[in-house]
C-alpha positions as a Markdown table, in Angstrom:
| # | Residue | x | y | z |
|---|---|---|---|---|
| 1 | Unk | 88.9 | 82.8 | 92.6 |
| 2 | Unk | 88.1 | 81.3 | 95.9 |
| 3 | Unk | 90.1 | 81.5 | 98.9 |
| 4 | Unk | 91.8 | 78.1 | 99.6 |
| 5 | Unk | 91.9 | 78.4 | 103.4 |
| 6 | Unk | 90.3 | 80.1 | 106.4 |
| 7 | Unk | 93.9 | 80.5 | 108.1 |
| 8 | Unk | 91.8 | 81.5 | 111.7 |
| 9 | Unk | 89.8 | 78.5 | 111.1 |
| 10 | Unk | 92.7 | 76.1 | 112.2 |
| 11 | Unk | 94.7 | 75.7 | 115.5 |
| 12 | Unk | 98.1 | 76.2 | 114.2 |
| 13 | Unk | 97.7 | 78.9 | 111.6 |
| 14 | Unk | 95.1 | 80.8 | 114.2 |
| 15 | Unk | 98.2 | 80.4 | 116.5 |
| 16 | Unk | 100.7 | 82.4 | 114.4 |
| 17 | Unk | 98.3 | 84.9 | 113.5 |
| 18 | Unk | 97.6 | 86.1 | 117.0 |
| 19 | Unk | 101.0 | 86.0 | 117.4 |
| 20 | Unk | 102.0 | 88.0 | 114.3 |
| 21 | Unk | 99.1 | 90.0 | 115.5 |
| 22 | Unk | 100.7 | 90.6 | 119.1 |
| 23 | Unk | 103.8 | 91.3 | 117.0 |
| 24 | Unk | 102.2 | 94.4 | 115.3 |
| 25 | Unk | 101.0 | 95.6 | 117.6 |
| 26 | Unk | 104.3 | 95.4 | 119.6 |
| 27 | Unk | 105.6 | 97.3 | 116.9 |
| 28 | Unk | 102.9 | 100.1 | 116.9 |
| 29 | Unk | 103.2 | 100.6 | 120.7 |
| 30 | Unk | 106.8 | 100.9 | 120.4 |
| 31 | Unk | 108.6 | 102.1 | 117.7 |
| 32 | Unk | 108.0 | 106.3 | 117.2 |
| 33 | Unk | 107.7 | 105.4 | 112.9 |
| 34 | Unk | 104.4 | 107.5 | 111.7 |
| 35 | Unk | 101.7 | 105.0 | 112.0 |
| 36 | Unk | 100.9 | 106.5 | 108.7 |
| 37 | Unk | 104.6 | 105.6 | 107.3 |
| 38 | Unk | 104.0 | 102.0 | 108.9 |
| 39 | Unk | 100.7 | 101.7 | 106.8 |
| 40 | Unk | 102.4 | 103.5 | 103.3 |
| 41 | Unk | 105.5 | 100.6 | 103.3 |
| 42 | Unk | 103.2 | 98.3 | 104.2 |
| 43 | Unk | 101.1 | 98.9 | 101.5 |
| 44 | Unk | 103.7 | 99.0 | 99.4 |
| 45 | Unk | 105.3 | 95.3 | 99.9 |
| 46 | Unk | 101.7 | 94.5 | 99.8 |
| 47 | Unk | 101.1 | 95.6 | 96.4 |
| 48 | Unk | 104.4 | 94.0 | 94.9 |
| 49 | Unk | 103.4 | 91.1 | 96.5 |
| 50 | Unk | 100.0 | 90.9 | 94.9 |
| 51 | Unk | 98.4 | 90.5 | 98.1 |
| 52 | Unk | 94.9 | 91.9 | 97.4 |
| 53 | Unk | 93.9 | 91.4 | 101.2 |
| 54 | Unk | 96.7 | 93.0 | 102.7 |
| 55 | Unk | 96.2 | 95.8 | 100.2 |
| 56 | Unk | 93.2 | 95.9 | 101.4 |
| 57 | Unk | 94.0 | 96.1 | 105.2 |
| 58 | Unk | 97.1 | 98.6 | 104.6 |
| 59 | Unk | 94.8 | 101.1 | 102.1 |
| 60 | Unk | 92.2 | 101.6 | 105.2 |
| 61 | Unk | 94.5 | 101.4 | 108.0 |
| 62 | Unk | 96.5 | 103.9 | 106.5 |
| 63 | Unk | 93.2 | 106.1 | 105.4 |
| 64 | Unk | 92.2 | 105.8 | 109.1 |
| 65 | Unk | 95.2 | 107.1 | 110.5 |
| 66 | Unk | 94.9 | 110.5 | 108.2 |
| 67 | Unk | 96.3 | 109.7 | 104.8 |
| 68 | Unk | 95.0 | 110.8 | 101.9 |
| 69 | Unk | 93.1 | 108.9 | 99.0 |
| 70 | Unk | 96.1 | 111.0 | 96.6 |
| 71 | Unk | 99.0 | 109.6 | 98.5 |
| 72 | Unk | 97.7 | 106.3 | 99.5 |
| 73 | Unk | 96.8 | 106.1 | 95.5 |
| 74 | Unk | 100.3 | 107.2 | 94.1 |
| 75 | Unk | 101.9 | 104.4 | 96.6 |
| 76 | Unk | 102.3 | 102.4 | 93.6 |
| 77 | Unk | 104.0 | 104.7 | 91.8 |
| 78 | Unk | 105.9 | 107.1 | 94.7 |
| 79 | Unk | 108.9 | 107.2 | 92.3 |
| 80 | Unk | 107.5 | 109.6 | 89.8 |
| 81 | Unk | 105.2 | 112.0 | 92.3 |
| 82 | Unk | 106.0 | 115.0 | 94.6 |
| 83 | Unk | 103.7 | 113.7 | 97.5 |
| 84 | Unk | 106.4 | 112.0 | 99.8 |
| 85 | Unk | 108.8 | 113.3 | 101.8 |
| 86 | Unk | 112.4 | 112.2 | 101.5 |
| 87 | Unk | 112.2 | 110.5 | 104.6 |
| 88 | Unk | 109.5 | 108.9 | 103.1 |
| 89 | Unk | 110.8 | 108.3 | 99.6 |
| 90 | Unk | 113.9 | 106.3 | 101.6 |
| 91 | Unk | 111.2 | 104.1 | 103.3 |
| 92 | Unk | 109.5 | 103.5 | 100.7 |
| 93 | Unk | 112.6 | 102.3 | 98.6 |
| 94 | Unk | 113.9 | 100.2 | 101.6 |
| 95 | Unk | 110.3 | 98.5 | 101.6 |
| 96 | Unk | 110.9 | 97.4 | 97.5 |
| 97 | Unk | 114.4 | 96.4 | 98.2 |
| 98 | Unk | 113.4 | 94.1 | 101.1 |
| 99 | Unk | 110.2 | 92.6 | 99.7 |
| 100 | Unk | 112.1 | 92.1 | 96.3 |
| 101 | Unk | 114.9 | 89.9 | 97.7 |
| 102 | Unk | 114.2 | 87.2 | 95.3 |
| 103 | Unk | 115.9 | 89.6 | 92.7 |
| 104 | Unk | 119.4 | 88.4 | 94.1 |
| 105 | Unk | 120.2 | 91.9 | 94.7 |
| 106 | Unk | 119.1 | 92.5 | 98.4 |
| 107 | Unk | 119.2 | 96.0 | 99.9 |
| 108 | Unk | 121.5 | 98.1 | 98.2 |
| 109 | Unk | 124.0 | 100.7 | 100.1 |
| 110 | Unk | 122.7 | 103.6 | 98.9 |
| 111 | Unk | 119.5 | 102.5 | 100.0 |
| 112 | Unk | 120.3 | 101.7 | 102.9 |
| 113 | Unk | 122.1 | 105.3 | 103.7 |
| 114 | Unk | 119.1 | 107.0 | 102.5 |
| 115 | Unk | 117.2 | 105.6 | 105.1 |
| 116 | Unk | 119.8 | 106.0 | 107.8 |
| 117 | Unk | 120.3 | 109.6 | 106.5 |
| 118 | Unk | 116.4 | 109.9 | 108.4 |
| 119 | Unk | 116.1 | 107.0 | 110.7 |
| 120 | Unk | 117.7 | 106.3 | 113.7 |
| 121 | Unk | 118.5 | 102.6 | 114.6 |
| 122 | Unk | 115.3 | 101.9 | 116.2 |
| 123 | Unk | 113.3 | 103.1 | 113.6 |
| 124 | Unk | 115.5 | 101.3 | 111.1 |
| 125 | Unk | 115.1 | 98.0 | 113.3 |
| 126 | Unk | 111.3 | 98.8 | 113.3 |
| 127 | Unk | 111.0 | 99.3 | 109.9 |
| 128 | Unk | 113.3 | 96.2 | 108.7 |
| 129 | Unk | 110.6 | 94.0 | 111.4 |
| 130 | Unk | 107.7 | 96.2 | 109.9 |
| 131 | Unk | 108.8 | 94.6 | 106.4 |
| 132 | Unk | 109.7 | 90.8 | 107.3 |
| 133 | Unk | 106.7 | 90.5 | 109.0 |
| 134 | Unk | 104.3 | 92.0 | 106.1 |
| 135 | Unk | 106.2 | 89.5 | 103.7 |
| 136 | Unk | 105.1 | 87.1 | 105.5 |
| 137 | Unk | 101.7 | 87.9 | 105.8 |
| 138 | Unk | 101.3 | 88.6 | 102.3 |
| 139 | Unk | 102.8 | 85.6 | 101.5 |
| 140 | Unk | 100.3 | 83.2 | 103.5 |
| 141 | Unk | 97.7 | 85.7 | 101.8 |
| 142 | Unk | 98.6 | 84.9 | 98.3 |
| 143 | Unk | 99.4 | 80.8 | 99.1 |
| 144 | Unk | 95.9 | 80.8 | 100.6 |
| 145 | Unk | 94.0 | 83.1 | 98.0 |
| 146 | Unk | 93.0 | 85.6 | 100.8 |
| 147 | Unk | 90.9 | 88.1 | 98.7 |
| 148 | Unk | 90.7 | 91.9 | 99.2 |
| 149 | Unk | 87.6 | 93.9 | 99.4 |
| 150 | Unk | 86.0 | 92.8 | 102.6 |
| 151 | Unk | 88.0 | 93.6 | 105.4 |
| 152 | Unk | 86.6 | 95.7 | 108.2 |
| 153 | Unk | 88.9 | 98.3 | 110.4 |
| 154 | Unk | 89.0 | 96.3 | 114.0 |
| 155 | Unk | 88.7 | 92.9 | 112.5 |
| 156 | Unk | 91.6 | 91.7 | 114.3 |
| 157 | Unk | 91.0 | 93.0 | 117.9 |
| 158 | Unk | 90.1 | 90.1 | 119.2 |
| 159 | Unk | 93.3 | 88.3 | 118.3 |
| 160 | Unk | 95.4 | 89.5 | 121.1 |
């Protein structure tokens, strides 16, 4: 498989993704989420999504910031390991609940208290933009057939 698209190649798409860029990085500067926690749910939406690129970007951002190759491994399956924290276990379960909205079901009450039960409304709000805006990365990812493997920790720094 080939990628389809350089999306930095044209105007518009280059556009949005500085913007999505400035975005993150309004996030990172401003919410007090773990950047760790920021890189797990990430990588998490990322992987239902089938985003290998974003994968990609989430697995090393999140290794750079201190996580280990165990936790950032068991991501996939969080459900069924002792390595997360509860706080961690409810972000993780908010992130499948908003990336799986297709399902009809939405986010569920009980997930949603679980998160609230460790996150106050600014970390919620962060996480909730944290999630929309990975969706929609991964999303132009997959449409364009962005592949994983290659990508380089400070490949978008010259975005903003």
């Amino acid at each position: 498989m080939e990628p389809r698209l350089n999306l930095m190649d044209t105007p518009t798409a280059a556009k949005v993704g500085k913007r999505f860029y400035s975005t993150s990085l309004a996030l990172q500067e401003s919410t007090t989420l773990p950047k760790s926690l920021q890189e797990l749910v990430s990588l998490r939406a990322s992987q239902i999504n089938g985003c290998g690129w974003c994968v990609d970007v989430h697995t090393k951002e999140a290794a750079e910031v201190g996580e280990t190759p165990l936790r950032i491994n068991l991501v996939a399956a969080w459900r069924h390991t002792t390595v997360f924290t509860e706080a961690e276990r409810a972000a993780l379960a908010l992130a499948e609940e908003v990336t799986e909205l297709s399902a009809g079901k939405g986010v569920s009450d009980a997930t949603w208290d679980a998160a609230r039960a460790h996150f106050d409304d600014d970390q919620l709000g962060a996480l909730v933009c944290l999630l929309a805006l990975t969706n929609a990365s991964n999303r132009m990812g997959v449409a364009v057939n962005m592949l994983g493997g290659g990508y380089d920790r400070g490949a978008f720094a010259g975005l903003d």
